[in-house]
C-alpha positions as CSV (number, residue, x, y, z in Angstrom):
1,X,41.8,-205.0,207.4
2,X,42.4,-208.5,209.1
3,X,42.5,-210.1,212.6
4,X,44.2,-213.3,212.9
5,X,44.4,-213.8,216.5
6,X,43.6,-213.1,220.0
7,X,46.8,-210.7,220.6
8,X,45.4,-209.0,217.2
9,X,41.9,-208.6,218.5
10,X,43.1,-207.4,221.7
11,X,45.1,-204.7,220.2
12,X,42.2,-203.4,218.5
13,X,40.2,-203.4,221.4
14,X,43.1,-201.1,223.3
15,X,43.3,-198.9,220.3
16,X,39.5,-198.7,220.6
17,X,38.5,-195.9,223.3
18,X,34.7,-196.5,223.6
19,X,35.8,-200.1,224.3
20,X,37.7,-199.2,227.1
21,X,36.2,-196.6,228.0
22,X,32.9,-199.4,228.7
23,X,35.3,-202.3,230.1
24,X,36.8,-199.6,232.6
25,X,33.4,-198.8,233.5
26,X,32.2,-202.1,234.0
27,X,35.3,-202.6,236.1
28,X,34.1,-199.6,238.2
29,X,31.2,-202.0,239.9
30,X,33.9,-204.0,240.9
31,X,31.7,-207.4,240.0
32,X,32.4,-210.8,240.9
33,X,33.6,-212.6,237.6
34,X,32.6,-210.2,235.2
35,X,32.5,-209.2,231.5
36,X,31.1,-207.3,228.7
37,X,30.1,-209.7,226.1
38,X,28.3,-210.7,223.3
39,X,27.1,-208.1,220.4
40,X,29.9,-205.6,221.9
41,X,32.7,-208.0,220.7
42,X,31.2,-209.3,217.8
43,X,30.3,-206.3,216.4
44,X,33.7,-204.6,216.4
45,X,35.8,-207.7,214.7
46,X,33.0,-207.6,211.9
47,X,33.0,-203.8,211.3
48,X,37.0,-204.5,211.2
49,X,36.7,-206.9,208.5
50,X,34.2,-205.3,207.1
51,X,36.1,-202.0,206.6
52,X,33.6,-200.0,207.8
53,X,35.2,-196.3,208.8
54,X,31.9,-195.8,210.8
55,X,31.2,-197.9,214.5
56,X,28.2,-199.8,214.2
57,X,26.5,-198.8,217.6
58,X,26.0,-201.9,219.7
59,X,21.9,-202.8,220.6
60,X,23.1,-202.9,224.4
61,X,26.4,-203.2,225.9
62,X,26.0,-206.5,227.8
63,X,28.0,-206.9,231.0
64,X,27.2,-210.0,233.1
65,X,28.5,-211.1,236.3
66,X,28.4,-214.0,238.4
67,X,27.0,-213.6,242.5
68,X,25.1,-216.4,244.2
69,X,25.4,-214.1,247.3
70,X,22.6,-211.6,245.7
71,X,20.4,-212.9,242.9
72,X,17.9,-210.7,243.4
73,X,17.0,-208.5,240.0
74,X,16.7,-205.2,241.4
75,X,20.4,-205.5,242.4
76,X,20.9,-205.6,238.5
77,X,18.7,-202.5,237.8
78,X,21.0,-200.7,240.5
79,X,24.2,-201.3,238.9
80,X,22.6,-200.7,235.1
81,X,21.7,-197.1,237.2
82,X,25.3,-196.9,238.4
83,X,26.7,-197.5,234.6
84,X,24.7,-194.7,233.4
85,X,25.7,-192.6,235.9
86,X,29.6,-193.3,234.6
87,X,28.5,-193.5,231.2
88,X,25.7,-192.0,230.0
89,X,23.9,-192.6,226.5
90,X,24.8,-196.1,226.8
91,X,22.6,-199.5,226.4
92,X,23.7,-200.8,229.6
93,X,22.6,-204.0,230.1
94,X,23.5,-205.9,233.6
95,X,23.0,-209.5,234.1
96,X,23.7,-212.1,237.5
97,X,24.7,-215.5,235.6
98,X,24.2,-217.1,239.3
99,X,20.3,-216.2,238.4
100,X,19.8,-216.8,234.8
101,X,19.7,-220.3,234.7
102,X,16.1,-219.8,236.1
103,X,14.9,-217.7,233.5
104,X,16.2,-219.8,230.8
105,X,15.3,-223.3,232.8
106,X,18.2,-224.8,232.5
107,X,20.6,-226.1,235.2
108,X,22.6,-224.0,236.8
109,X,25.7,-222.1,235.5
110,X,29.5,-222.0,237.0
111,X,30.6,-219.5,236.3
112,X,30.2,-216.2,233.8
113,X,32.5,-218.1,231.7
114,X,30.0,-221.6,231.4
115,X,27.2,-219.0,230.8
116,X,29.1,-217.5,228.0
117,X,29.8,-220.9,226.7
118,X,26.1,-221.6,226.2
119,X,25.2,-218.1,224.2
120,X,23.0,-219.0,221.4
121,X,26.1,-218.6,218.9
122,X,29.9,-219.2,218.5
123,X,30.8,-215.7,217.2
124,X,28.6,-214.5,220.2
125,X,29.9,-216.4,222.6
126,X,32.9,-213.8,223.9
127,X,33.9,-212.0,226.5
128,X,36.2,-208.8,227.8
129,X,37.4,-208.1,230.8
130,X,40.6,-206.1,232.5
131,X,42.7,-207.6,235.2
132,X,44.0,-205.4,238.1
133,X,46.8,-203.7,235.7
134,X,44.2,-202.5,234.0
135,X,45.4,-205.4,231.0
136,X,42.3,-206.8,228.8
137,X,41.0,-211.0,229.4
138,X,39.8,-212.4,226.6
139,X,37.1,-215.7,227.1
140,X,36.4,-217.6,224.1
141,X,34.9,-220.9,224.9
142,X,34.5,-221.7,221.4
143,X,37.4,-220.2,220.0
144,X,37.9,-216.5,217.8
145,X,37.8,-218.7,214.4
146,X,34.4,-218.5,213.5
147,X,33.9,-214.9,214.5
148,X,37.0,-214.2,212.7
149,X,35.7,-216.1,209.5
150,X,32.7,-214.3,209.8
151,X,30.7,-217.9,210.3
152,X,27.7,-217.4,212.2
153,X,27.0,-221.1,214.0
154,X,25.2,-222.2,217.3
155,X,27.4,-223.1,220.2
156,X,27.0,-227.1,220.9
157,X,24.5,-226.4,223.6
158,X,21.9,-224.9,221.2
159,X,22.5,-228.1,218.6
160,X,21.9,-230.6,221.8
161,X,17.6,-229.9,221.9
162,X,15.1,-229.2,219.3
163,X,13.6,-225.9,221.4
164,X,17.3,-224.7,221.7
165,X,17.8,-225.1,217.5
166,X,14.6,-223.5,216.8
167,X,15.6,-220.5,219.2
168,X,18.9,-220.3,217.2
169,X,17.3,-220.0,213.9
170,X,14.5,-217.7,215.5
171,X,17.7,-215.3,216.6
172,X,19.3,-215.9,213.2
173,X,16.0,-214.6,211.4
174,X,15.4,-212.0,214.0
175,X,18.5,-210.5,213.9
176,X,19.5,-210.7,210.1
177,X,22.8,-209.5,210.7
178,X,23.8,-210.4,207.2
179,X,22.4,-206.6,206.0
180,X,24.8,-205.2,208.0
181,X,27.6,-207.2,207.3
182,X,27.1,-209.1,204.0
183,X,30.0,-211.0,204.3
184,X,28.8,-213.4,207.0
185,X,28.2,-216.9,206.3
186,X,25.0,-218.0,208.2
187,X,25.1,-221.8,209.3
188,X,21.4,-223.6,210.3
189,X,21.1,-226.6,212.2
190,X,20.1,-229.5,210.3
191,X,16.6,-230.2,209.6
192,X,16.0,-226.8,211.2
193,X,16.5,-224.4,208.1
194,X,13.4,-224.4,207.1
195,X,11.3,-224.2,209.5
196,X,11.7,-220.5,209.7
197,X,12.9,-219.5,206.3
């Protein structure tokens, strides 16, 4: 199987009923700016390309929002309650991008969109959404290439510091999605490789 562009990766997601079934929950909390991102994305064009007949389960379903009205955490523990109550079984994970600039000390995010644009990696760095009709959004900072080439590479703000490089090869060790999906192509930051491998 092959996906060769946005429209193509979209379909797949509508042909997909867990996925909408989770982005029309998410839609439920009617969230400022939101999306379900990250491994929930990634994971789906890689078991595609894959070929897998089986769904890799996702770690957590990540759905982030943006609200400087109401940073306060709790308010994200009530809506992860809420998503269980709509979906249950789930690893519902709710985030405020207004907030998480402080736990990551770093300036200050625009938008969900600028927060995705600083995930650790390119092929992570994605998000879903549905409009009013119902019809699916698609951010891709960084494009749907590397995720589609199944090249694993950090986003220009994890190349800009030291701290950030090491936490990308950290993640890239941690995670070691390449014995899931051997077909990955893992790239380091220079002069970082080795200090974890």
């Amino acid at each position: 199987m092959s996906i060769n562009s946005e429209e193509e990766l979209i379909q797949y997601v509508k042909d997909d009923d867990f996925m909408m079934d989770v982005l029309k929950a998410a839609k439920e909390l009617k969230l400022a700016d939101w999306w379900v991102c990250a491994g929930f994305i990634r994971i789906k064009i890689w078991d595609t390309l894959h070929g897998f007949s089986q769904k890799t389960a996702p770690p957590d379903i990540d759905v982030i929002y943006f609200d400087k009205t109401n940073t306060d955490e709790a308010e994200e523990k009530k809506l992860e309650a809420k998503l269980r109550e709509l979906k249950p079984g789930l690893p519902w994970s709710v985030k405020n991008q207004a907030r998480m600039h402080t736990v990551n000390n770093i300036p200050p995010y625009l938008s969900s969109v600028d927060a995705i644009s600083k995930f650790p990696e390119t092929v992570t760095a994605l998000g879903l959404s549905l409009d009013a009709n119902n019809q699916i959004r698609l951010a891709a900072p960084w494009g749907i290439e590397d995720a589609l080439h199944m090249r694993v590479k950090p986003t220009p703000f994890f190349t800009e510091i030291q701290e950030r490089a090491a936490i990308y090869e950290k993640r890239i060790k941690e995670k070691n999605w390449k014995a899931k999906w051997p077909r990955i192509c893992v790239e380091h930051v220079p002069g970082e490789e080795n200090t974890l491998f």
